[in-house]
BAFI-3210 file (N, C-alpha, C; in Angstrom, 3 decimals, decimal comma, padded with zeros to 6 digits):
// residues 230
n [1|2|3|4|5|6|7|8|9|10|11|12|13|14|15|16|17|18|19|20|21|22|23|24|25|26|27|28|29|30|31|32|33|34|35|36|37|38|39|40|41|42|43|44|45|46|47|48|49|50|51|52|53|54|55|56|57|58|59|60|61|62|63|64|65|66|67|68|69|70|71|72|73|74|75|76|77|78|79|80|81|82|83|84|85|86|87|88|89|90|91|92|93|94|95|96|97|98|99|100|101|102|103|104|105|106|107|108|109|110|111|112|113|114|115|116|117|118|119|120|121|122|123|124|125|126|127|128|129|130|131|132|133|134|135|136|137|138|139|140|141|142|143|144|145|146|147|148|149|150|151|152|153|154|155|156|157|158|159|160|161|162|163|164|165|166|167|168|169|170|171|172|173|174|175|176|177|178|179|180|181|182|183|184|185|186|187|188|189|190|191|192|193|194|195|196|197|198|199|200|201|202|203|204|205|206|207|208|209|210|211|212|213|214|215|216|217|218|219|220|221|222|223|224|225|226|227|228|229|230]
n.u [-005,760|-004,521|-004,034|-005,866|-005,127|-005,044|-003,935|-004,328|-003,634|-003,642|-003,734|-004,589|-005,041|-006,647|-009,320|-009,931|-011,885|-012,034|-012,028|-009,073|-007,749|-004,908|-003,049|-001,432|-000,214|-000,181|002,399|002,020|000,951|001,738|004,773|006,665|009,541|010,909|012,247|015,164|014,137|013,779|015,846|015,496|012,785|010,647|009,101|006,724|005,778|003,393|002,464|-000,652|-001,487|-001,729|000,713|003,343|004,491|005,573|006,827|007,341|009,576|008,744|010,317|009,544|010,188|008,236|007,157|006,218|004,209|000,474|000,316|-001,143|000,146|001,649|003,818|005,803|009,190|011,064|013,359|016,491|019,122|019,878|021,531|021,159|018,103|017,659|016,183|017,037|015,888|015,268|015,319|014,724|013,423|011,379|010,596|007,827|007,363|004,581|002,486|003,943|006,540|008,144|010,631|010,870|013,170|013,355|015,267|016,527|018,644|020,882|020,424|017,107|016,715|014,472|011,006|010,831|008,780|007,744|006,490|006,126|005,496|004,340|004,249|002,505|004,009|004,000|003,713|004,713|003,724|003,520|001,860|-000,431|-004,217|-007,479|-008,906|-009,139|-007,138|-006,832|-004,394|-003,565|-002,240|-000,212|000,392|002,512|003,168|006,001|007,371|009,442|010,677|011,643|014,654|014,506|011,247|008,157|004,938|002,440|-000,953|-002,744|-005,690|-009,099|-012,200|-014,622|-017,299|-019,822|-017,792|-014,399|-011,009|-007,794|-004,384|-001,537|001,096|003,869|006,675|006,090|004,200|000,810|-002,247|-005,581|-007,789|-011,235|-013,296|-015,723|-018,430|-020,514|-023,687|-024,684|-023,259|-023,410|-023,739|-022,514|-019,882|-020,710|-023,521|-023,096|-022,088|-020,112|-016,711|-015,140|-011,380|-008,520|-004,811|-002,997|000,193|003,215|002,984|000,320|-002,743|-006,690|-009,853|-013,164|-016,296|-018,805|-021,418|-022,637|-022,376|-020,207|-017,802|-014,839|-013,666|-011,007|-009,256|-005,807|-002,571|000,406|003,141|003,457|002,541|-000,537|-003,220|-005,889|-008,096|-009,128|-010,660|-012,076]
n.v [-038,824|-035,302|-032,253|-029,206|-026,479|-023,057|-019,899|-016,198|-013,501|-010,027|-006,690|-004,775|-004,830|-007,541|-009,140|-012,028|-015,064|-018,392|-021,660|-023,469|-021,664|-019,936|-017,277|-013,664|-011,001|-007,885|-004,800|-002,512|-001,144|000,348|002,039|004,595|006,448|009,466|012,941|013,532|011,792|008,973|006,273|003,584|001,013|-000,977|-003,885|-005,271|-008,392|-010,804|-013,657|-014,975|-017,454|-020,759|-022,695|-022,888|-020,204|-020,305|-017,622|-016,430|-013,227|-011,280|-008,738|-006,189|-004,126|-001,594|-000,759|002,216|002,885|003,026|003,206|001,993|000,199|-000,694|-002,685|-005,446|-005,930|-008,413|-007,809|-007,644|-007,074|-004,959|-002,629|-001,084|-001,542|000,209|-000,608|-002,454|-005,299|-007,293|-009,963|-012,617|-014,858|-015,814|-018,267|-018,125|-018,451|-019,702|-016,968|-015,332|-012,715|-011,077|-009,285|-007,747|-005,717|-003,109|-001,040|001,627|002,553|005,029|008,267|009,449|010,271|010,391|009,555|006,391|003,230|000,355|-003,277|-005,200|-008,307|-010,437|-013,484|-016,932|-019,885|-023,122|-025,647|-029,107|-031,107|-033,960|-036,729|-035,228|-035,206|-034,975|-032,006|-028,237|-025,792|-022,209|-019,921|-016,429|-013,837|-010,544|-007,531|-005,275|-001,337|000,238|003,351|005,218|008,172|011,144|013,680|016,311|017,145|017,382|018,023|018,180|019,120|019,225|021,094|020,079|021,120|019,993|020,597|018,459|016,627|016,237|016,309|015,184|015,857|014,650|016,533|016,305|016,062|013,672|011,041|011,650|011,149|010,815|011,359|010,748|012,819|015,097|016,729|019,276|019,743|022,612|026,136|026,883|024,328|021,888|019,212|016,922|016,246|016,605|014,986|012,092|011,179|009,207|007,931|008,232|007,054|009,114|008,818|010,304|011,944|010,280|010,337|011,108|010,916|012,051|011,462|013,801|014,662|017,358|020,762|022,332|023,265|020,663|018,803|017,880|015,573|015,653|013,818|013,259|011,528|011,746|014,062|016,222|017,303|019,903|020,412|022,219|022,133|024,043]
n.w [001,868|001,203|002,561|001,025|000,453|000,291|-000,433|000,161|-001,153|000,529|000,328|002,254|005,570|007,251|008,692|010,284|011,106|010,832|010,810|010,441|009,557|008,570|009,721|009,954|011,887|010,914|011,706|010,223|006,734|004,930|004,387|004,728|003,404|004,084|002,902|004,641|006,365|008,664|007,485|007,820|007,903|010,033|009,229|011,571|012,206|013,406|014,858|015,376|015,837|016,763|016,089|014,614|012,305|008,873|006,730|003,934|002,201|-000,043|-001,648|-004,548|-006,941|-008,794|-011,094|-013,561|-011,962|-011,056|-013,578|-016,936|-018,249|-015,774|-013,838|-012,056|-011,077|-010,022|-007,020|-007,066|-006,707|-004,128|-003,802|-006,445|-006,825|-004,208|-001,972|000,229|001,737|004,402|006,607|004,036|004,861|007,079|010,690|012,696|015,922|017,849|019,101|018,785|017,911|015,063|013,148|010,263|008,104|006,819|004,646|003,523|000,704|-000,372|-001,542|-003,038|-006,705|-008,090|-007,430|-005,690|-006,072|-004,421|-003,626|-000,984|-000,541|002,056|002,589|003,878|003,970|003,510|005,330|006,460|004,988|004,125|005,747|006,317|007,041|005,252|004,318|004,631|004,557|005,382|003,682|004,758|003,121|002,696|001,422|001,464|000,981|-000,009|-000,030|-001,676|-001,398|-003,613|-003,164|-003,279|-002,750|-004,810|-004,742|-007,153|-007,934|-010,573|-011,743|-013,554|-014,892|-016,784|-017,224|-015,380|-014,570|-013,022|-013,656|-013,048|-012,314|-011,637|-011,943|-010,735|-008,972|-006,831|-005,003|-004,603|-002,362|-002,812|-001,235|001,061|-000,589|-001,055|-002,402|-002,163|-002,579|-002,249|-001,867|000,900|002,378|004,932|005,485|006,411|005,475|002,766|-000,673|-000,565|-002,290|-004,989|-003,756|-004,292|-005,152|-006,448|-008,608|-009,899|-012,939|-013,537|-014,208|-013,465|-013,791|-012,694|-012,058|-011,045|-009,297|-008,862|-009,813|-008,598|-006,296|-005,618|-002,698|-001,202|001,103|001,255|001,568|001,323|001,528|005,398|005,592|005,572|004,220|003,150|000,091|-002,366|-005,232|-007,604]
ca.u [-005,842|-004,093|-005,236|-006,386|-004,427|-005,749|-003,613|-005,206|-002,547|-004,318|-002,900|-004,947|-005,285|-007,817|-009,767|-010,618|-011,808|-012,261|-011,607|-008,225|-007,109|-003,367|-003,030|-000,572|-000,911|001,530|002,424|001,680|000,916|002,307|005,721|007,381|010,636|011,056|013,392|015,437|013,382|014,916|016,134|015,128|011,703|010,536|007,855|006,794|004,528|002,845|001,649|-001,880|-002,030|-001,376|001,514|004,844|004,402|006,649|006,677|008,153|008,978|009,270|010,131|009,508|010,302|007,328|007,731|005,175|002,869|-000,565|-000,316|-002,043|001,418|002,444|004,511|006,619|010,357|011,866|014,758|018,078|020,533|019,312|022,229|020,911|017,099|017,654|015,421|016,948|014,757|015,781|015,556|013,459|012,436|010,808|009,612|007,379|006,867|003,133|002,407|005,821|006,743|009,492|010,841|011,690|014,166|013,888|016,532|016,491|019,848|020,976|019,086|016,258|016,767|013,055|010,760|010,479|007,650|008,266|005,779|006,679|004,950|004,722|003,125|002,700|004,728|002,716|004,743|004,459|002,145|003,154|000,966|-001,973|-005,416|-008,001|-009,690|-009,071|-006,477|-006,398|-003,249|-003,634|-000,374|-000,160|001,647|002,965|003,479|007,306|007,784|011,089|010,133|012,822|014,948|013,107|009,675|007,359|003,932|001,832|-001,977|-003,526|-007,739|-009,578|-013,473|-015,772|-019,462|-019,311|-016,567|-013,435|-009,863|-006,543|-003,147|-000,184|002,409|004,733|007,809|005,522|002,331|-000,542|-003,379|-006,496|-008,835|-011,718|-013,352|-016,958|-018,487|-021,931|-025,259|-024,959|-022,155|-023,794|-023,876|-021,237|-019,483|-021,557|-024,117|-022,486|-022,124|-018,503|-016,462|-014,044|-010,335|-007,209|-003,489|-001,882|001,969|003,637|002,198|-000,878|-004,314|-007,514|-011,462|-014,382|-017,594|-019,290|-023,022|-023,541|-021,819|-019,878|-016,198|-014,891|-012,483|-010,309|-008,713|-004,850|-001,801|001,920|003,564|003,091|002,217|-001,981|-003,523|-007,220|-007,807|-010,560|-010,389|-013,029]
ca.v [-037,607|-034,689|-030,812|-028,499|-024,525|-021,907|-018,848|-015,489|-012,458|-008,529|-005,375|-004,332|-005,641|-008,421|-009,824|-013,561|-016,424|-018,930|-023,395|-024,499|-020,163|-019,885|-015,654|-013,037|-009,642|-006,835|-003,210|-001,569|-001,756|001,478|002,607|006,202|006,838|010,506|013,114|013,703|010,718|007,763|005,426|002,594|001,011|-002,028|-004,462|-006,699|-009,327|-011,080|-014,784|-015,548|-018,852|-022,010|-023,379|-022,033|-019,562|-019,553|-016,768|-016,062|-012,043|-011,071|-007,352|-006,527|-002,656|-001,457|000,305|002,586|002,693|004,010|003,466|000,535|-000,703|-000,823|-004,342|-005,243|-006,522|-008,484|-006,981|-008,786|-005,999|-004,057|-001,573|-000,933|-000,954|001,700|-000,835|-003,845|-006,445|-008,545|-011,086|-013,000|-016,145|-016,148|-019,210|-016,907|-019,219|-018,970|-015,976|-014,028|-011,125|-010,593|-008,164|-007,235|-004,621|-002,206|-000,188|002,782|002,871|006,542|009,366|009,160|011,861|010,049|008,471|005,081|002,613|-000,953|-003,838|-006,894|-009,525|-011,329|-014,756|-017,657|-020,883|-023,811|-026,570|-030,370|-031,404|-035,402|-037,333|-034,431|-035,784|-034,381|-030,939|-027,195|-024,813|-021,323|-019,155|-015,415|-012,993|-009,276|-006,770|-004,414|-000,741|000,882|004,260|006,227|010,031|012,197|014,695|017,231|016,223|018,350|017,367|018,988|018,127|020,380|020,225|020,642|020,838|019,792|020,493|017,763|015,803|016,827|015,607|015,415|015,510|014,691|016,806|016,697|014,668|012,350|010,818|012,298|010,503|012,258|010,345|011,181|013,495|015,286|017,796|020,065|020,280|024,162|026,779|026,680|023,109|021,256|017,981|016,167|016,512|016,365|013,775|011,469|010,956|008,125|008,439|007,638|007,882|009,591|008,845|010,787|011,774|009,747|011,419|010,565|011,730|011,482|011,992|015,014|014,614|019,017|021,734|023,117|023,207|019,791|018,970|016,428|015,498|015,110|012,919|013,414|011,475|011,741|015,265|015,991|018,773|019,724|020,365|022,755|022,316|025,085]
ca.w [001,061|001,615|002,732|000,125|000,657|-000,832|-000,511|000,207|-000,530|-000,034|000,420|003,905|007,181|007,201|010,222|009,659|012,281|010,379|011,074|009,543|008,958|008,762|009,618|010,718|011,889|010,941|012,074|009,378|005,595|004,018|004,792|003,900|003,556|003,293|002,721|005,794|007,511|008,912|006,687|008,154|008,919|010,769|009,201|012,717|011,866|014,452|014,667|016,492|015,878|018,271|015,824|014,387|011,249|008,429|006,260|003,176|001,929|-001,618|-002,223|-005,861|-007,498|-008,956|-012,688|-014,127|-011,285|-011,745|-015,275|-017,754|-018,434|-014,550|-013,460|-010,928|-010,884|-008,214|-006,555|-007,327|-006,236|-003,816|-004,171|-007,206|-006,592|-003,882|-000,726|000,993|002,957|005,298|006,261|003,110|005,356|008,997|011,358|014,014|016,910|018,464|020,189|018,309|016,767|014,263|012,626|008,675|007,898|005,191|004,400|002,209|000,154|-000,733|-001,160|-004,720|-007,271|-008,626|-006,558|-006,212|-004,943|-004,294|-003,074|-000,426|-000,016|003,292|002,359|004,392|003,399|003,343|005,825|006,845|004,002|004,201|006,807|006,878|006,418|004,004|004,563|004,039|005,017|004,172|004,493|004,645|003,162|002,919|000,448|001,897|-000,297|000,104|-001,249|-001,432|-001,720|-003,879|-002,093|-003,344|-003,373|-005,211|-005,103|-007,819|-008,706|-011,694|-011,941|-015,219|-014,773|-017,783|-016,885|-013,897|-014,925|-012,825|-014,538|-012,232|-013,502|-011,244|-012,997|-009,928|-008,696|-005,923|-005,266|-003,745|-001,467|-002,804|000,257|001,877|-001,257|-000,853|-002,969|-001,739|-003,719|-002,093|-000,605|002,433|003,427|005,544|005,127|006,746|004,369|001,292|-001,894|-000,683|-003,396|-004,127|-003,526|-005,462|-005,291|-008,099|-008,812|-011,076|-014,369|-013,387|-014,461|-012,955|-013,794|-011,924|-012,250|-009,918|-008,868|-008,680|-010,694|-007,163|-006,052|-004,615|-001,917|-000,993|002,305|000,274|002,125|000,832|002,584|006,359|005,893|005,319|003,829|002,348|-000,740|-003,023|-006,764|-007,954]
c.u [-005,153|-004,957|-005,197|-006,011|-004,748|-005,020|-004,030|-004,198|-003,566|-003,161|-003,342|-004,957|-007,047|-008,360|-010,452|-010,842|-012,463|-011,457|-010,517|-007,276|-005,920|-003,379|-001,574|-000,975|000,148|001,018|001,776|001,872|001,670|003,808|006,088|008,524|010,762|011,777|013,791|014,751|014,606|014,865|015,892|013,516|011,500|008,687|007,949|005,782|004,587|002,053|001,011|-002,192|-001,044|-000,141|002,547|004,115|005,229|005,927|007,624|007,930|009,438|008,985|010,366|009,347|009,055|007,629|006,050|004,004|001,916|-000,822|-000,707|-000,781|002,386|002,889|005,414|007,756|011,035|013,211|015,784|019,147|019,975|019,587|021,579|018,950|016,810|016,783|015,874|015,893|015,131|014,853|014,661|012,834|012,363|010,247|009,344|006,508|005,265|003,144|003,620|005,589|008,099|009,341|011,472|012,009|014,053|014,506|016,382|017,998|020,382|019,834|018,172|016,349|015,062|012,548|010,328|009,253|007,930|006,915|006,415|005,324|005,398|003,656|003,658|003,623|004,002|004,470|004,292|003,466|001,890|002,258|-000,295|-003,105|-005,607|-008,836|-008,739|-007,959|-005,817|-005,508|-003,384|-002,266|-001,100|000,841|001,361|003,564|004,769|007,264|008,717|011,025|011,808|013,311|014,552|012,041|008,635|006,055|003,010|000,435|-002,759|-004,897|-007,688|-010,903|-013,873|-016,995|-018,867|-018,722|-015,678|-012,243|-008,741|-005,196|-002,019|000,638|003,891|006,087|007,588|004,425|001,433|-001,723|-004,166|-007,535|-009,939|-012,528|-014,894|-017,049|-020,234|-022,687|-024,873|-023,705|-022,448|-023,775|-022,394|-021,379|-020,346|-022,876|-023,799|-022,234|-020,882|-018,628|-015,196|-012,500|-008,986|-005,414|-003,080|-000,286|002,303|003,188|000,789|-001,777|-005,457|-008,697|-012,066|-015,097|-018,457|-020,959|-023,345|-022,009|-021,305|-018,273|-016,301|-013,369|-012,166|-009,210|-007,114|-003,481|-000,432|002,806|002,803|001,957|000,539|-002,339|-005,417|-006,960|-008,745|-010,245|-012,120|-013,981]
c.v [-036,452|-033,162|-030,391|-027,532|-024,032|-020,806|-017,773|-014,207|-010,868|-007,786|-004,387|-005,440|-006,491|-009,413|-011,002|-014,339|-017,691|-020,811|-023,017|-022,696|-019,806|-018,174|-015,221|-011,346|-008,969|-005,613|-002,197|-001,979|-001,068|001,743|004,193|006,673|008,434|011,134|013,671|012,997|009,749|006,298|004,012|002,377|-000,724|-002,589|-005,394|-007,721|-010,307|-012,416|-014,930|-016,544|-019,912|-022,484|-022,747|-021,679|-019,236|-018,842|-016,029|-014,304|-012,205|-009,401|-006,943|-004,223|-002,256|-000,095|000,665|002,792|003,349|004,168|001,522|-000,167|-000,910|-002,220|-004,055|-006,323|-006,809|-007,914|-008,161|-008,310|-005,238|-002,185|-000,729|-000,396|-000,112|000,868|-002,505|-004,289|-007,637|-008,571|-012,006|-014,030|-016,018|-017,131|-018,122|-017,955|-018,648|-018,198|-014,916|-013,501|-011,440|-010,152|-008,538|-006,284|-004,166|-000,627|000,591|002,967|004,062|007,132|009,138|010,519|011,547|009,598|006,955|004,201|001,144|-001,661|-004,945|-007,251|-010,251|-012,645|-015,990|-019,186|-022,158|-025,150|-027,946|-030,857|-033,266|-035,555|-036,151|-034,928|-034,507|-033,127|-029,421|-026,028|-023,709|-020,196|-017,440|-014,574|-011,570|-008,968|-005,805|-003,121|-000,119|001,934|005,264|007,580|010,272|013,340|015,431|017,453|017,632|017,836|018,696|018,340|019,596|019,457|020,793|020,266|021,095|019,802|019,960|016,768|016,737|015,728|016,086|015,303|015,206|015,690|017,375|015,591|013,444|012,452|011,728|011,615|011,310|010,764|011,567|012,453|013,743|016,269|018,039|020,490|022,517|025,007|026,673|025,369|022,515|019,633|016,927|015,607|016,378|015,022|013,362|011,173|009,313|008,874|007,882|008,613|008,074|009,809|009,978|010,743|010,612|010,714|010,313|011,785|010,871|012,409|012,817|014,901|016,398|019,250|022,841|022,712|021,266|019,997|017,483|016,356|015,174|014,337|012,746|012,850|010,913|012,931|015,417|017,284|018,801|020,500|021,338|022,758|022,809|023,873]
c.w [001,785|001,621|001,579|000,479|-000,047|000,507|-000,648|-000,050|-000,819|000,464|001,356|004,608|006,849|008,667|010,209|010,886|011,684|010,456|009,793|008,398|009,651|009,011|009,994|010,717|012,090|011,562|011,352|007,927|004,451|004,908|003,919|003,860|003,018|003,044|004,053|007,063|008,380|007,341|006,932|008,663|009,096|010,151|010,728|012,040|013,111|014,275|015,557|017,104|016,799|017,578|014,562|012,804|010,468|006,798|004,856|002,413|000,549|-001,964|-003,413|-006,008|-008,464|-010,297|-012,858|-012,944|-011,074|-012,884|-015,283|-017,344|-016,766|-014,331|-012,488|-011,514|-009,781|-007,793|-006,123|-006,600|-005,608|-003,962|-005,241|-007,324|-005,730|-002,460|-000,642|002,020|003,166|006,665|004,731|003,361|006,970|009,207|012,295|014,698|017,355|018,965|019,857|017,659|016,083|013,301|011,003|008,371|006,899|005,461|003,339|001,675|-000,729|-000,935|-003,381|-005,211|-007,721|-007,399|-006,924|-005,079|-005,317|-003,336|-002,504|-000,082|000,698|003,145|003,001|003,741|003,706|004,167|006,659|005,837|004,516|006,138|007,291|006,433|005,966|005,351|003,972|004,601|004,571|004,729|003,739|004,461|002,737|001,664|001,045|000,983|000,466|-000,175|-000,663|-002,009|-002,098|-002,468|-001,912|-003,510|-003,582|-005,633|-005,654|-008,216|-009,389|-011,613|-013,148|-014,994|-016,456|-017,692|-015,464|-013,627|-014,151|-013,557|-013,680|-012,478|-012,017|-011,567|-011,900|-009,928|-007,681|-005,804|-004,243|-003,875|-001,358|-002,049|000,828|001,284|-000,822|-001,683|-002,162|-002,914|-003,662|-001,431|000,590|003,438|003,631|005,090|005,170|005,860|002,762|000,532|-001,496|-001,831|-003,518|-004,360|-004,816|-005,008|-006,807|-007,649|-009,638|-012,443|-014,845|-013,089|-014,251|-013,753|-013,325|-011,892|-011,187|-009,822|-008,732|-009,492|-009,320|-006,855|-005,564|-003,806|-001,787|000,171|001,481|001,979|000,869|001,679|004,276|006,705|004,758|005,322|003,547|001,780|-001,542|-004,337|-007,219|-009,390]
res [x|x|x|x|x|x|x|x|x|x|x|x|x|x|x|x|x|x|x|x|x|x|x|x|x|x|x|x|x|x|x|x|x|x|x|x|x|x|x|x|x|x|x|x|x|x|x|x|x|x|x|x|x|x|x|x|x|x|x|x|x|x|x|x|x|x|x|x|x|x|x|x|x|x|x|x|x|x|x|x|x|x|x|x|x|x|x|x|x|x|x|x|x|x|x|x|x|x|x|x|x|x|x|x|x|x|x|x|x|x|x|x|x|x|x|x|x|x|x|x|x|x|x|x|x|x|x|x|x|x|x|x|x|x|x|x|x|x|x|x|x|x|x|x|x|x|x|x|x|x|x|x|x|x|x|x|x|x|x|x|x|x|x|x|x|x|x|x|x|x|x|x|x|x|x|x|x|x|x|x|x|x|x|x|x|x|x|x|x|x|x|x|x|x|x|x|x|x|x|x|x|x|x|x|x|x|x|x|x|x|x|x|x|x|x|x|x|x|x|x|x|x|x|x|x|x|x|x|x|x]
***
């Protein structure tokens, strides 16, 4: 009989020790290309395990995102989708690192966001006896900030409903949200809220536990702000 694979792909860092667990451990999960950044960034990925890791990438352009109707398209032309990645197949000997190249191709009058996937490749199947082996992959998020990036987020309070509008030209990382029963009390203390990125023309509500300003730790980028919507 032969093994049984079961494929695991998320979109964070995952810490597994588990009999017969294929892994790899990258640099990082988000990239940023911004304006006047470098144009280049470096996925590493990193194999733990006792026996050679191969790795297949798949970087895919990402339409609509943040909305119902969001999907992804794989990238054929990169010229054209605006983010090469290379290489699209790695063996990563035990104990190795190697590197995947993404390339930002001219400058974005829009922005764009793109997902790779780094998923393991499933190799030697003939002559394996029976049991379980499960291979852990990653997606990795891309995003290519306009030149002129204008990040805008409009509030709209209803009783204790708040409502968030995007209505800018890039996303914003509303993380790390709290609101206070009272003016007087500190963070610490206070109701957390949950977080959300908003893309472009992506609107969010959420529900408020007190009738009191909230805040929100925000993330544009590299660059980190806080936040008070009355």
């Amino acid at each position: 009989m032969k093994r049984i694979y079961a494929i695991l792909l998320g979109s964070v860092m995952l810490s597994l020790s588990l009999p017969g667990l294929a892994s790899m451990e990258l640099n990082n999960v988000i990239f940023h290309f911004e304006p006047g950044g470098a144009a280049r960034e470096d996925l590493e990925i990193f194999n733990p395990g006792d026996t050679p890791l191969y790795v297949e990438i798949e970087p895919k352009t990402v339409l609509s995102p943040g909305e119902v109707t969001e999907n992804r398209a794989p990238i054929v032309n990169p010229k054209e989708a605006g983010l090469l990645v290379t290489p699209n197949r790695l063996v990563i000997p035990p104990g190795a690192t190697k590197v995947v190249r993404m390339v930002r191709l001219g400058d974005a009058l829009e922005e764009r966001v793109y997902r790779v996937a780094a998923k393991p490749v499933i190799a030697g199947l003939e002559g394996e006896t029976s049991g379980l082996k499960i291979m852990v992959g990653y997606e990795i998020l891309a995003i290519v900030y306009p030149s002129d990036s204008k990040p805008v987020v409009e509030a709209k309070r209803v009783g204790q409903r708040l409502r968030l509008v995007n209505t800018g030209n890039t996303n914003v990382l509303l993380r790390e949200g709290f609101q206070c029963a009272h003016p007087e009390q500190k963070e610490p203390d206070c109701e957390p809220l949950p977080g959300k990125r908003l893309y472009p023309g992506n609107s969010w509500e959420v529900e408020l536990p007190y009738d009191q300003p909230v805040t929100f730790y925000q993330s544009v980028g590299t660059r980190h702000s806080i936040e008070t919507y009355p």
